[in-house]
N, C-alpha and C positions, 0 to 999 in steps of 0.2 A: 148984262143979260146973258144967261145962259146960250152955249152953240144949241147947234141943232142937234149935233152929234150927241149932244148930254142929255136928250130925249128920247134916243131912240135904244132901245133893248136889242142887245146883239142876239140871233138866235143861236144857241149851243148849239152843237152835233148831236145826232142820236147816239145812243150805243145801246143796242138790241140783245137783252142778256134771255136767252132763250133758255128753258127747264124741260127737258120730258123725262119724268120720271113714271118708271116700274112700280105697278101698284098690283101686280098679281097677285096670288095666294099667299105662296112663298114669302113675301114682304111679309105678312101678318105678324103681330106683335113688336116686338120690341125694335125692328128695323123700319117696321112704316114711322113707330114712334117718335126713331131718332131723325128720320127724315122731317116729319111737320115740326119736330123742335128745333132742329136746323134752318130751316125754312124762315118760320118763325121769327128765326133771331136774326137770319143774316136780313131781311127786309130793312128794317131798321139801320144798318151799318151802310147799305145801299145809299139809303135816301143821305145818311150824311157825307159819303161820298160826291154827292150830285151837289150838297149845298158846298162842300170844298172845292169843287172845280168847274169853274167858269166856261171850259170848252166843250167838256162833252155831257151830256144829259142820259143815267142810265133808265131805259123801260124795261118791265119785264114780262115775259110772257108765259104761265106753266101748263105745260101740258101732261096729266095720267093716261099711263098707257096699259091695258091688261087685254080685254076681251073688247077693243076698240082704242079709239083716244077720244080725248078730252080735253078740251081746252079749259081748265078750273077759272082759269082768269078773264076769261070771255073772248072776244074774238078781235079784241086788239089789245096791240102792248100799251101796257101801264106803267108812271111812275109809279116804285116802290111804296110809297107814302098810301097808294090809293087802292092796294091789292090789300083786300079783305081775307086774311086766312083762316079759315076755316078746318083744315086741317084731311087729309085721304084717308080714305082705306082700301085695302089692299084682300083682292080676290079675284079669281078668274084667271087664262092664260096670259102667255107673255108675247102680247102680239105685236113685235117690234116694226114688220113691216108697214103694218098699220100704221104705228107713228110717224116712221121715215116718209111714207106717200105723206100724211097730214103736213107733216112739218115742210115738205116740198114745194105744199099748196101755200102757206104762210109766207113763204119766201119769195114772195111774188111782188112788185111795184105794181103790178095794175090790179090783185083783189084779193093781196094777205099785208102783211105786217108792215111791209116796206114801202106804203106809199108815202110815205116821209124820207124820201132814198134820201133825196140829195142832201151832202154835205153828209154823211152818216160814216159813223166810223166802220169796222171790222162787224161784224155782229159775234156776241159769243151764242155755243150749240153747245150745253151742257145737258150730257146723257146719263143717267143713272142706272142699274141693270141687278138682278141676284143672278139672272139665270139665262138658260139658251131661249132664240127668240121659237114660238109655237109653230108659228106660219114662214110664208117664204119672204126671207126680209133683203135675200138679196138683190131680188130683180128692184123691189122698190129701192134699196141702196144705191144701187148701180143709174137710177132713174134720178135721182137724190142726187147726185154729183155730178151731173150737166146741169145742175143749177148755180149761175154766177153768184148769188150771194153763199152758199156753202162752201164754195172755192176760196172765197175769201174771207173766209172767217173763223174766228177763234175757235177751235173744236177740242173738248174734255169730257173722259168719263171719267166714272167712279165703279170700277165691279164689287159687289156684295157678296161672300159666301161664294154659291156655288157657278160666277158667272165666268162666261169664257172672257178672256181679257183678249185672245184672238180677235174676238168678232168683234171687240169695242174699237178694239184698234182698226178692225176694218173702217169704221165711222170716223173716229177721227183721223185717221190716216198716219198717225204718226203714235208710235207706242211709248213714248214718252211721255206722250199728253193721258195716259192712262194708269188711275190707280186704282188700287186694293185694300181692300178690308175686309176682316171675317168680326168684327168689333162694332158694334152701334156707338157705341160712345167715340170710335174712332172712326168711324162713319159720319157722327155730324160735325166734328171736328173738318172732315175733310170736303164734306159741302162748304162748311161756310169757310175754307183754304180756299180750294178749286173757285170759288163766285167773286169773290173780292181778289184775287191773284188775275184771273181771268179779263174781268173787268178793267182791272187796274190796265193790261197788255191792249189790250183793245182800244180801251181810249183814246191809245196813241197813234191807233191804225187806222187810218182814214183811208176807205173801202170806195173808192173812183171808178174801177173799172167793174161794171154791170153788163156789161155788153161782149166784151170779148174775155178768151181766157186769159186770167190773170196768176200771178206769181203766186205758189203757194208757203206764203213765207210767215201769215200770221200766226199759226199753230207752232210753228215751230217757233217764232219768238216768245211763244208759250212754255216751251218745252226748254231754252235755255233760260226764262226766269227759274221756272220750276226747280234746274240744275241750279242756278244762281242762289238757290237759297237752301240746297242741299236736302232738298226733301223734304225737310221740316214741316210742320203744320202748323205755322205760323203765319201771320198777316202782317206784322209789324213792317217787314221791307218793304210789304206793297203800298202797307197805307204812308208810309213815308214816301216813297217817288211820289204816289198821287197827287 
């Protein structure tokens, strides 16, 4: 007769792979393009991600930012497999603040994202941008980082054209964790780099401390994979540790 043990389904970790992406004007054409084709495709590599590794379980959650935000994916995170894409468009300002407060609200264990805290890994903050933000994004940044789940979590952008890589790096705090393209086609190369590199770092990061400040050491284990594989815009190293 089978143990008990051999009955019971261990529950994975979370790993909260978080999207707000820039759908203002700017974006239009061939840049919103390569982002839903990006989008798109990295979904997919996700979900078999999740079916290779037994410990952590990634969600996802996207959110459009221009003349407000938007959660496209509804108002909680989703496996990969069950986010319906549909695909953005891009018009209106670049209202970053906006996102930062929204995204602040999400990061919440009593009524956003994280009421599956416990046992959760790192969460990753992947920020997409072409341009400067319209409105004032820094008080809401600055509001954004006395929250313990952003302290401890994977944090990456991507600037497009004509975006300040300054202010990206304000977000993620570390400008390593920050890239560039003036290239669509180098552009969805480098979402679907940055999601599955990001992921891969996080999974490993099991995210404990919610309550007091914690070490800011997950971004930057980001920033020496990223060194670790010399730039490249390749997945091969990540999907191999995975």
């Amino acid at each position: 007769m089978a143990g008990i043990l051999d009955k019971v389904e261990m529950t994975r970790r979370m790993c909260p792979v978080i999207f707000l992406v820039d759908t203002s004007g700017s974006m239009d054409g061939a840049p919103i393009g390569a982002v839903n084709s990006a989008i798109e495709g990295v979904l997919p590599e996700l979900c078999v991600m999740n079916d290779e590794n037994a410990d952590a379980e990634i969600n996802v959650a996207i959110m459009s930012f221009s003349g407000g935000a938007d959660w496209v994916t509804g108002e909680k995170l989703l496996p990969p497999q069950n986010v319906a894409w549909n695909g953005l468009d891009a018009i209106g300002p670049t209202e970053m603040g906006v996102a930062f407060r929204e995204l602040g609200k999400k990061l919440s264990i009593e009524t956003g994202f994280m009421r599956r805290a416990s046992g959760s890994v790192a969460p990753v903050l992947f920020l997409l941008s072409d341009g400067a933000p319209t409105d004032d994004y820094k008080s809401a940044l600055a509001k954004l980082k006395e929250n313990n789940w952003y302290k401890v979590a994977v944090r990456v952008a991507i600037g497009y054209g004509d975006a300040d890589d300054n202010i990206l790096a304000e977000f993620t705090g570390n400008r390593e964790t920050v890239l560039h393209t003036n290239s669509p086609e180098d552009l969805k190369k480098m979402i679907r780099f940055v999601s599955i590199t990001s992921s891969m770092v996080a999974s490993h990061k099991v995210a404990t401390n919610t309550t007091e400040d914690a070490p800011d050491d997950n971004t930057a284990a980001l920033a020496e994979e990223l060194e670790a594989q010399g730039g490249e815009m390749t997945t091969a190293s990540a999907e191999e540790a995975w």
